[in-house]
NUSE-874057 format. One record per residue (C-alpha): x, y, z; residue in three letters. Coordinates in Angstrom, 2 decimals. Example, Ala and Ser with C-alpha at 12.3 -4.5 7.8 and 13.67 -1.06 7.14 Angstrom:
<rs>
(r (12.30 -4.50 7.80) Ala)
(r (13.67 -1.06 7.14) Ser)
</rs>
This chain:
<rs>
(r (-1.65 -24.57 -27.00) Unk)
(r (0.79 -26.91 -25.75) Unk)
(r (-1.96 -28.92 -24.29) Unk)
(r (-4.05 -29.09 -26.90) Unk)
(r (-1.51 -30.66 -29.01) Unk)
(r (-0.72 -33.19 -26.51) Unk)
(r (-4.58 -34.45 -25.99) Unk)
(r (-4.34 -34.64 -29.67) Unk)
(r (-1.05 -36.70 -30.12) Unk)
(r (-3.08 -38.90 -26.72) Unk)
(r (-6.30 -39.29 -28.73) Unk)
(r (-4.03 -40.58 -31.91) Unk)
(r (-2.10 -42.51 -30.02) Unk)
(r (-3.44 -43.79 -27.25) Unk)
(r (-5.88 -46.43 -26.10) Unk)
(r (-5.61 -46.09 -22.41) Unk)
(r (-8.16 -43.25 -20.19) Unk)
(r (-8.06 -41.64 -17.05) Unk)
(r (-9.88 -44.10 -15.51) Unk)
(r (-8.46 -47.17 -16.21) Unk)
(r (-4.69 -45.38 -15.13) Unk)
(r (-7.15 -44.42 -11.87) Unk)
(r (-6.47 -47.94 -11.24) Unk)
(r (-2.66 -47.97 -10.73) Unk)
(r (-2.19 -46.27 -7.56) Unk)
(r (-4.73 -46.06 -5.13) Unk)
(r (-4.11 -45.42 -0.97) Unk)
(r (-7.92 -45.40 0.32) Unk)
(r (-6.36 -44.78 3.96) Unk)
(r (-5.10 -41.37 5.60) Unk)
(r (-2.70 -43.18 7.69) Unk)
(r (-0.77 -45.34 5.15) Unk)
(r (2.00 -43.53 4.18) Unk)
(r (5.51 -43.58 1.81) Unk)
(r (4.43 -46.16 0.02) Unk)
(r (7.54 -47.60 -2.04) Unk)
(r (7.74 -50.84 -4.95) Unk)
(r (10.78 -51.10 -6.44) Unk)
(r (13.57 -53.51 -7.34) Unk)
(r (15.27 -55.01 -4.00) Unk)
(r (18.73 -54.30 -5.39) Unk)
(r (18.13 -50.87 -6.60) Unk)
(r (16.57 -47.80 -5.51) Unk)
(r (14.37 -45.56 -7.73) Unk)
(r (13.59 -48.24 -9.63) Unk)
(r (10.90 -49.23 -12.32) Unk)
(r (9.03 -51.94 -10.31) Unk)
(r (10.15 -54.13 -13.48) Unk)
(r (11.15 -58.05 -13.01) Unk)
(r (12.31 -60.72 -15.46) Unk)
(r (10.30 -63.89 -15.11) Unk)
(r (12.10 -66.62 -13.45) Unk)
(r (15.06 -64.78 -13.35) Unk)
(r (15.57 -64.71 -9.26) Unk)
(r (14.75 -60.52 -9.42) Unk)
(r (12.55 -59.56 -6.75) Unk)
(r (10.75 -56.81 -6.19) Unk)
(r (10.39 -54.79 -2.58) Unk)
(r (7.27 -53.23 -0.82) Unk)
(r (7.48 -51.06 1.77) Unk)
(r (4.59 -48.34 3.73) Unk)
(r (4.18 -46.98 6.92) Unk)
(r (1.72 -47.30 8.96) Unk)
(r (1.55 -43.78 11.10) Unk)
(r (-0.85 -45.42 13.62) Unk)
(r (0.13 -46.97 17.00) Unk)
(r (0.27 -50.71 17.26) Unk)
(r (0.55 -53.53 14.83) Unk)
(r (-1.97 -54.27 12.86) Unk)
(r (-2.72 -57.67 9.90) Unk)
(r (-1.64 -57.17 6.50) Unk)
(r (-2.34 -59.27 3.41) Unk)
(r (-2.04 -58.75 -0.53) Unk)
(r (-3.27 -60.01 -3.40) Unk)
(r (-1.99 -60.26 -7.09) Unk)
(r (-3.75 -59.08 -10.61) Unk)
(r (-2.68 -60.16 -13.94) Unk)
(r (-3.79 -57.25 -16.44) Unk)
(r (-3.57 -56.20 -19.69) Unk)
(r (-1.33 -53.75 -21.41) Unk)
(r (-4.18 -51.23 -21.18) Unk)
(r (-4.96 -52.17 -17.01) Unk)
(r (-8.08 -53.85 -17.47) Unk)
(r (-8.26 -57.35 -15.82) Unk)
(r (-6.76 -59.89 -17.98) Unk)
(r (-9.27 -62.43 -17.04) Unk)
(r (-6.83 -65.19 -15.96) Unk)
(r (-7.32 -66.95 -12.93) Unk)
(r (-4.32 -66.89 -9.84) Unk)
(r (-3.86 -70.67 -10.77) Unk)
(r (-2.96 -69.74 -14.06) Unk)
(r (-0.48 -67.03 -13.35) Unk)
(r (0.65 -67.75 -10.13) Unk)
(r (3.10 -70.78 -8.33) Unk)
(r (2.16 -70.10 -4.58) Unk)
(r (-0.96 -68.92 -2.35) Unk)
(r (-3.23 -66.87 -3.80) Unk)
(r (-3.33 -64.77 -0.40) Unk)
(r (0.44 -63.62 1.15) Unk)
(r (0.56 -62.50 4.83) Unk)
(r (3.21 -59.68 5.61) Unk)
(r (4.98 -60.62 8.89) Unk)
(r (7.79 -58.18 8.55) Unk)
(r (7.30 -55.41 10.38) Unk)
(r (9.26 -52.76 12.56) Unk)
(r (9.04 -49.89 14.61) Unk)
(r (10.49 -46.38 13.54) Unk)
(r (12.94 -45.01 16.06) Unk)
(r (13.75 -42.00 17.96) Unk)
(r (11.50 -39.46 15.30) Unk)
(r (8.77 -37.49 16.58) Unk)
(r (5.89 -39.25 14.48) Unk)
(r (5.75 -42.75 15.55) Unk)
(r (5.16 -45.18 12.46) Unk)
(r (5.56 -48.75 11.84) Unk)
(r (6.81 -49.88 8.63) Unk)
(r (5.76 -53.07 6.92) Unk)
(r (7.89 -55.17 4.42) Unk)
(r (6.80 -57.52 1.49) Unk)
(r (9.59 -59.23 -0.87) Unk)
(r (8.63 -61.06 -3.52) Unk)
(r (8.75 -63.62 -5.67) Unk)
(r (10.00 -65.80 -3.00) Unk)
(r (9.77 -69.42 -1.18) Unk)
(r (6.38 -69.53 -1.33) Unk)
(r (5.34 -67.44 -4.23) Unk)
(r (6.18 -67.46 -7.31) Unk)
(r (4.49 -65.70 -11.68) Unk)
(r (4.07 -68.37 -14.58) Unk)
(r (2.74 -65.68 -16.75) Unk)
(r (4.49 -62.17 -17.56) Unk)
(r (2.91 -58.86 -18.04) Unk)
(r (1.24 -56.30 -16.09) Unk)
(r (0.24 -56.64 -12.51) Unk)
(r (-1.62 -55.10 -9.91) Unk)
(r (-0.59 -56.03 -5.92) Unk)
(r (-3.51 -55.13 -3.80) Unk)
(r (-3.15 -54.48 0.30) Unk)
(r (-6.09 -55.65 2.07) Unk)
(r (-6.12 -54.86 6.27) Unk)
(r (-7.38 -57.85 8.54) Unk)
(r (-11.02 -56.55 9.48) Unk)
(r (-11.87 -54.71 5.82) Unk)
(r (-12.82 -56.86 3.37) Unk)
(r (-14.46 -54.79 1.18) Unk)
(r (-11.69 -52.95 -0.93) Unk)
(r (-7.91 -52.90 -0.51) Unk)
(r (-6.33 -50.49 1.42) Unk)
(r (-3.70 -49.84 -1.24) Unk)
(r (-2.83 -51.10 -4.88) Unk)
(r (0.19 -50.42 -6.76) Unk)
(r (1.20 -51.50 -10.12) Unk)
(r (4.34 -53.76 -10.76) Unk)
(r (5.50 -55.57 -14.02) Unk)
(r (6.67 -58.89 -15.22) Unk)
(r (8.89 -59.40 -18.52) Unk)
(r (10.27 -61.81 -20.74) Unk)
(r (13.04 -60.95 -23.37) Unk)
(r (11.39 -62.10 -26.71) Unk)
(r (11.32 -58.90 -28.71) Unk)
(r (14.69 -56.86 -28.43) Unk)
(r (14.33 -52.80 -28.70) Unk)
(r (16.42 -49.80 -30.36) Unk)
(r (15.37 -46.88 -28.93) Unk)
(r (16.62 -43.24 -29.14) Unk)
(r (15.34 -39.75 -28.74) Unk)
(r (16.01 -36.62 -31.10) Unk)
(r (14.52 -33.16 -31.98) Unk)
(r (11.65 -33.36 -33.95) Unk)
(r (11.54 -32.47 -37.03) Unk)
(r (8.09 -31.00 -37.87) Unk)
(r (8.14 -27.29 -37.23) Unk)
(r (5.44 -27.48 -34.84) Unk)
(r (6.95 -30.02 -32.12) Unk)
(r (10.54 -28.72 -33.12) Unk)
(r (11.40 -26.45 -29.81) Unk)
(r (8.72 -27.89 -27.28) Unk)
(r (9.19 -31.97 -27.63) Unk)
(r (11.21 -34.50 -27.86) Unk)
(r (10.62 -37.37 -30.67) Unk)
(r (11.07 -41.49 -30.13) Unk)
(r (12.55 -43.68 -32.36) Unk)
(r (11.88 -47.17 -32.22) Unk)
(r (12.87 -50.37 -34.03) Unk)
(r (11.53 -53.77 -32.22) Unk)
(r (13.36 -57.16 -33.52) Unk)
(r (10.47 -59.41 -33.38) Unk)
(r (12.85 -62.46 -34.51) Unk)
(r (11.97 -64.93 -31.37) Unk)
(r (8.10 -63.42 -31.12) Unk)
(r (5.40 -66.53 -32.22) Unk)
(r (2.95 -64.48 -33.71) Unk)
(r (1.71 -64.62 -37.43) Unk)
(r (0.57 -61.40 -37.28) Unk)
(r (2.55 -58.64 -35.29) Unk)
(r (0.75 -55.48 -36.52) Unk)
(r (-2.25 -56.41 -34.18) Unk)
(r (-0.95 -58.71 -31.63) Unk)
(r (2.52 -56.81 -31.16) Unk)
(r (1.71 -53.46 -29.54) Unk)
(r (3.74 -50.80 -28.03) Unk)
(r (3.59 -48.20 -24.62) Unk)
(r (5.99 -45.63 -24.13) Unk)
(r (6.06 -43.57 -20.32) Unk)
(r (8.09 -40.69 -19.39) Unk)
(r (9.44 -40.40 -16.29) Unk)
(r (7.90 -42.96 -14.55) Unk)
(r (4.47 -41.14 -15.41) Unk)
(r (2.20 -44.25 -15.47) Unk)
(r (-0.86 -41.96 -15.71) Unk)
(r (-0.43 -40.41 -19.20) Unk)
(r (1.79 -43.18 -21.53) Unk)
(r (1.88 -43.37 -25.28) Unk)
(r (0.14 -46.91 -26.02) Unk)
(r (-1.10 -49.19 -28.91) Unk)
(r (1.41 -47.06 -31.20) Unk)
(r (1.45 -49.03 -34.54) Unk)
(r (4.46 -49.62 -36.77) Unk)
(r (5.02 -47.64 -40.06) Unk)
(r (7.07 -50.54 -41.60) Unk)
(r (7.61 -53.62 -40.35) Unk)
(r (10.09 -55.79 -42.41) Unk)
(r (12.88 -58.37 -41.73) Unk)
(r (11.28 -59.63 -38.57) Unk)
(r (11.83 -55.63 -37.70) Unk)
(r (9.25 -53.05 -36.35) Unk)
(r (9.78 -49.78 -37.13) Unk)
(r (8.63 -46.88 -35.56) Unk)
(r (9.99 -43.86 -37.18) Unk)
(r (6.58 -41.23 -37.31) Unk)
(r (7.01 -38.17 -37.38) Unk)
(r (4.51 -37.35 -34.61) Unk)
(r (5.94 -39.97 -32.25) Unk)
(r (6.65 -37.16 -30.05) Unk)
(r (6.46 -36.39 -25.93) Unk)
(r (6.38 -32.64 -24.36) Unk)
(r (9.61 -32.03 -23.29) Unk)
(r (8.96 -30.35 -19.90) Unk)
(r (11.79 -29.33 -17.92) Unk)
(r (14.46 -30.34 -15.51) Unk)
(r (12.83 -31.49 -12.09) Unk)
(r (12.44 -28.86 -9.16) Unk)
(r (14.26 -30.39 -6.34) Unk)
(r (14.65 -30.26 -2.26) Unk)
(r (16.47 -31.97 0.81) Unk)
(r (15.05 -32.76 3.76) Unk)
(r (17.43 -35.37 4.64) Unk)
(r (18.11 -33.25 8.00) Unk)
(r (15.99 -30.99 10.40) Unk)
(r (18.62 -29.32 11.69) Unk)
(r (20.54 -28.02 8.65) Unk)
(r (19.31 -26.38 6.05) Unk)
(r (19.72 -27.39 2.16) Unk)
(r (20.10 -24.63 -0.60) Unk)
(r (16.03 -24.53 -1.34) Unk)
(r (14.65 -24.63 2.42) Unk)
(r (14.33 -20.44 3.28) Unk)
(r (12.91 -21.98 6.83) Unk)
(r (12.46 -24.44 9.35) Unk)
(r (10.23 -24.83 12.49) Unk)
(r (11.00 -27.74 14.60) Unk)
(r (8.83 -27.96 17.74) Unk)
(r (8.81 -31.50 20.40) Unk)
(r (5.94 -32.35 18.19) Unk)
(r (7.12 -32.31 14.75) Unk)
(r (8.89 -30.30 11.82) Unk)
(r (7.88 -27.68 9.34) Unk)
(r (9.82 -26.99 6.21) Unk)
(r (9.44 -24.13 3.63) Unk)
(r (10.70 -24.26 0.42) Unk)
(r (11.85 -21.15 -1.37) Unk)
(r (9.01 -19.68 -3.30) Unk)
(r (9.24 -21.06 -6.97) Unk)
(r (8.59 -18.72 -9.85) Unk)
(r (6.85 -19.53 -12.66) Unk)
(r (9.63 -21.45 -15.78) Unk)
(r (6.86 -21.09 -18.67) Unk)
(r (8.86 -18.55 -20.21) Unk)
(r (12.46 -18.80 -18.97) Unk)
(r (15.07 -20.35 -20.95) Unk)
(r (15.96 -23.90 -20.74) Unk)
(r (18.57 -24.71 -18.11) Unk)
(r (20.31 -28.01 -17.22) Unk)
(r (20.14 -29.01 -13.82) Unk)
(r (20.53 -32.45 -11.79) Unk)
(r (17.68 -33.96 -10.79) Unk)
(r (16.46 -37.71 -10.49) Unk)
(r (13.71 -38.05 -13.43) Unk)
(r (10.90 -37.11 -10.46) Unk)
(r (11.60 -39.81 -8.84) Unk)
(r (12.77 -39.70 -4.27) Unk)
(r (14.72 -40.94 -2.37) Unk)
(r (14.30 -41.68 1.60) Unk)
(r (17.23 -41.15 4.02) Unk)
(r (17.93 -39.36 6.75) Unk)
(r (21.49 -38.14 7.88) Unk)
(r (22.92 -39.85 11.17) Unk)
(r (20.08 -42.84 10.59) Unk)
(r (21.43 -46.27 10.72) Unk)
(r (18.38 -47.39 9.23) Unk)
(r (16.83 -44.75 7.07) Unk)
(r (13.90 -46.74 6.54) Unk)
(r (13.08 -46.50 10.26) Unk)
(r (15.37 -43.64 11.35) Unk)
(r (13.74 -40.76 9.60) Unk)
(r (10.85 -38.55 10.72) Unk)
(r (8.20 -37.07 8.77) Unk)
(r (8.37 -32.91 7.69) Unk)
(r (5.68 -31.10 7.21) Unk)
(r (6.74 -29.26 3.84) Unk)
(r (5.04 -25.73 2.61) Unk)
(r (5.37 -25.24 -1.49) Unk)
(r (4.49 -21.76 -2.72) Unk)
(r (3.94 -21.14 -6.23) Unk)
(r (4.18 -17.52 -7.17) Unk)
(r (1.06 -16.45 -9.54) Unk)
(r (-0.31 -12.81 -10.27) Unk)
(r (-3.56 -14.00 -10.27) Unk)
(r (-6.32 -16.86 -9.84) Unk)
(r (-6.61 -19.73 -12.32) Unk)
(r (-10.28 -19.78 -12.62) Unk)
(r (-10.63 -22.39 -15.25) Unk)
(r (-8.72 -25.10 -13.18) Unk)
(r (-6.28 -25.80 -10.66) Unk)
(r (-2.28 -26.03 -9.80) Unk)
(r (-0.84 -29.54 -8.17) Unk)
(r (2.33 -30.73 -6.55) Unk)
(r (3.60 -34.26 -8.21) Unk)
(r (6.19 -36.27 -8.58) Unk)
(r (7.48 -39.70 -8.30) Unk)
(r (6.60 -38.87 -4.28) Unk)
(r (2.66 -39.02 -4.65) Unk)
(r (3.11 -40.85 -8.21) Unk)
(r (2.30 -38.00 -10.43) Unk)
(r (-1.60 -38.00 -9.11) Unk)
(r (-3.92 -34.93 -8.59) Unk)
(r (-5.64 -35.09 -4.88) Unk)
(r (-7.12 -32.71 -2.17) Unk)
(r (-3.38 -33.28 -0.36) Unk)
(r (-1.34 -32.16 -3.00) Unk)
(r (-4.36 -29.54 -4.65) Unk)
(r (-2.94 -25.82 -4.13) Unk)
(r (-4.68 -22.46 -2.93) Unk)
(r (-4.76 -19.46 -4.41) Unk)
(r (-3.01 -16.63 -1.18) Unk)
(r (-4.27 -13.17 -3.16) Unk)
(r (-2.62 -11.26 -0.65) Unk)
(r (1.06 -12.60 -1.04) Unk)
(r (-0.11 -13.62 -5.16) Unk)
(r (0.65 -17.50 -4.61) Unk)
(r (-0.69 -21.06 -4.84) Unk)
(r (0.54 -22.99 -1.70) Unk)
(r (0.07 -25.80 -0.70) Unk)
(r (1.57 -28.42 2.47) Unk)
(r (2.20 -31.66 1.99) Unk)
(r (3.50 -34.27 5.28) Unk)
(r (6.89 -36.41 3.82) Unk)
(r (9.32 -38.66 5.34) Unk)
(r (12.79 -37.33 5.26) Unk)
(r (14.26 -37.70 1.85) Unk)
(r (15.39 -36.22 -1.31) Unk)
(r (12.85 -34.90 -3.54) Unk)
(r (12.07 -34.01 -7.37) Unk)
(r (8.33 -32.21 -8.25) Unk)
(r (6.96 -30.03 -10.82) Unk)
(r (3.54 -28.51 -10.54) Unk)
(r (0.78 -29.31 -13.02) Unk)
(r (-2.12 -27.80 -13.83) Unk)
(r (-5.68 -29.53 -14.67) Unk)
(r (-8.51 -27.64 -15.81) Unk)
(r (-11.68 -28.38 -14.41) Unk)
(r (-13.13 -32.06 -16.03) Unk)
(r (-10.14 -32.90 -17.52) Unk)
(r (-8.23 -35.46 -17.01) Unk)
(r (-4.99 -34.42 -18.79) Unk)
(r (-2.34 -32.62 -16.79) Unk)
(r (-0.55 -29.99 -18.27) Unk)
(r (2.98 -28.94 -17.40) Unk)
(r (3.19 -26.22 -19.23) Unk)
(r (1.55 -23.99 -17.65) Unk)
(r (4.21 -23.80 -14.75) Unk)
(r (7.20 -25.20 -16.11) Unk)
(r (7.48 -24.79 -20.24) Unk)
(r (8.44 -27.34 -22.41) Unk)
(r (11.81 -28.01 -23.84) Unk)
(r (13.49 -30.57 -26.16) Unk)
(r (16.67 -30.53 -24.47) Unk)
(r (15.66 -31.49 -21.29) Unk)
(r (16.74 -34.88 -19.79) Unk)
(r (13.93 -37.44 -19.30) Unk)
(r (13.86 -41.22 -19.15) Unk)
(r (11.58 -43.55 -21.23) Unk)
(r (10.37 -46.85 -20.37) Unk)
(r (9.72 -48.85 -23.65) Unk)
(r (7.69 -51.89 -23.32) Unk)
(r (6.71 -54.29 -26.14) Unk)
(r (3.37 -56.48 -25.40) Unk)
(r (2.12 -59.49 -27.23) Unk)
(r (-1.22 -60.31 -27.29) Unk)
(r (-1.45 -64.35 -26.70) Unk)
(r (-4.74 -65.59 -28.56) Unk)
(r (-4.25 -68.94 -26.59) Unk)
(r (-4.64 -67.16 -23.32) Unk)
(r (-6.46 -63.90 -24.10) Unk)
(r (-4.45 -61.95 -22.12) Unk)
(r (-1.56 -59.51 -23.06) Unk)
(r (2.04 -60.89 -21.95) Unk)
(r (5.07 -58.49 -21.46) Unk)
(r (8.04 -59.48 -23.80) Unk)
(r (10.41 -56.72 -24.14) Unk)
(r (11.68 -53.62 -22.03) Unk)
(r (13.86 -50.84 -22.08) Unk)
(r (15.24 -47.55 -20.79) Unk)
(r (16.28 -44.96 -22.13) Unk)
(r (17.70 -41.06 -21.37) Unk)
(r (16.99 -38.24 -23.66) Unk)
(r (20.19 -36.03 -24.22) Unk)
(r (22.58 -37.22 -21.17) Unk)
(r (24.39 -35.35 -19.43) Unk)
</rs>
């Protein structure tokens, strides 16, 4: 039920498919690996940026193959929805269209050998002219033919200013299960003679890129205000993040029941998880899904920690026939993939699943998609709640006639029910 009332509040609300959020995060390699954008001043961040502002924004992957080897990337200026904007790199970038990345190192003293590669930018030699949403793509010397990764990033400008805050619904329907957004966008400073088409609105959970609330339109707007007060303005709650540390391999943290290390590498299992769909609500800490790399004893976690081998096990009293049962999180960027797809044990009445991570501090939930769908549904495994803690992104476009092309002028964050 639960996801059938969510495709609905998508289908109402929402502009954006599966396959142009396909675009957002792609790795076409088996060998890149822990591949990180955020802000260069803070971890776990929104890749977010304020246009000439002196923010920069920090790439980081490994490569888990021997050697050095040529790395470029590439910038794309798109839309609110992720389709290409249409602008050319003269007209939204102050720089080379191309960037090399020269900064590389070697990881040290762990059993799988990688080599990381660094990109910060804007800098010296690069620099945006236009805001809104981007796409970096990573192109290897040699293969021409389609980047080795791509990773979405944004660039703002503080035009419209945002009131945001989250409450129980009210409708009888949503009351228990979701959590509803209120919004009120000051649109005082925005040049645009009419805002109820050229002002438009997404909404993300948890840093979940792959199923926002988008195109939402005002119910009043008045005052050089936007309001957005519906009543079906709503997200699935979900639940508090499933967590576990693998910051060492010698000690075990509260949810790792075993570990295997051999001269070769480590294997990590975490305690069997039950199924939350119909157990109360609980609080717990957790980090909105998101990770964090470290290592303990490293002097430079980025290059200090290893890679674990880590075993999830689901427990399930039978077979899903009608679909299947994922691993996500911030980690793998909430995607569905052979890697993180699970297998039914019938013998020990589990879905399991291994997936190969870099030392760190994890949050994941398990998801379930049926079979030609695109929509993920964390109900199945986890239950939905509206007093869970979640974080919103808000982010206010504006579509500018002049250029044709959708420019990002407002932003915020904001936690449901903290703690």
């Amino acid at each position: 039920m639960f996801q059938n009332l969510f495709a609905i509040l998508l289908a109402l609300c929402s502009t954006i498919t599966g396959a142009q959020t396909d675009r957002l995060h792609q790795n076409n390699t088996s060998y890149l690996r822990t591949v990180l954008l955020q802000r260069s001043d803070l971890e776990m961040s929104m890749p977010i940026i304020k246009i000439g502002s002196g923010d920069q924004l920090v790439l980081r992957f490994d490569d888990l193959r021997s050697g050095v080897h040529d790395y470029s990337y590439t910038f794309e200026h798109c839309n609110q929805d992720w389709t290409t904007s249409g602008l050319f790199p003269l007209d939204y970038l102050d720089g080379f269209e191309e960037q090399f990345i020269s900064d590389y190192a070697f990881s040290f003293n762990t059993k799988q050998s990688y080599t990381q590669y660094r990109a910060v930018f804007p800098n010296d030699q690069l620099n945006f002219l236009v805001s809104g949403n981007y796409l970096i793509h990573i192109w290897e010397s040699g293969n021409d033919s389609a980047p080795v990764l791509t990773l979405p990033f944004y660039v703002r400008e503080e035009l419209a200013t945002i009131q945001a805050s989250v409450q129980q619904p009210n409708l009888t329907r949503f009351r228990n299960d979701y959590q509803r957004l209120l919004l009120e966008v000051g649109i005082k400073e925005v040049p645009s003679s009419n805002p109820f088409d050229e002002v438009r609105v997404s909404v993300i959970q948890n840093f979940r890129e792959n199923q926002p609330l988008t195109d939402i339109k005002p119910r009043l707007i008045a005052n050089n205000t936007m309001l957005f007060d519906q009543t079906d303005l709503v997200f699935p709650g979900g639940k508090e993040f499933r967590r576990f540390d693998i910051r060492s391999t010698r000690v075990q943290s509260e949810r790792i029941v075993k570990m295997d290390r051999t001269q070769t590498g480590t294997d990590a299992w975490i305690n069997v998880d039950q199924n939350r769909s119909y157990q109360r609500y609980a609080f717990d800490n957790d980090v909105d899904g998101q990770f964090l790399i470290d290592a303990d004893m490293a002097r430079n976690k980025h290059l200090d920690a290893d890679y674990v081998m880590v075993h999830f096990a689901l427990e399930s009293p039978f077979w899903m026939s009608q679909g299947d049962y994922f691993v996500v999180g911030g980690f793998n960027h909430y995607q569905t993939g052979e890697e993180n797809r699970m297998e039914y044990d019938a013998d020990l009445q589990q879905y399991t699943c291994q997936i190969y991570l870099k030392q760190g501090y994890y949050n994941y939930l398990y998801t379930f998609l049926e079979h030609g769908s695109n929509i993920q549904d964390y109900s199945m495994a986890e239950g939905n709640y509206f007093e869970t803690e979640n974080n919103y992104q808000v982010m206010i476009y504006l579509h500018d006639n002049m250029r044709n092309a959708d420019r990002l002028i407002g932003y915020s964050s904001l936690t449901s029910f903290p703690r």
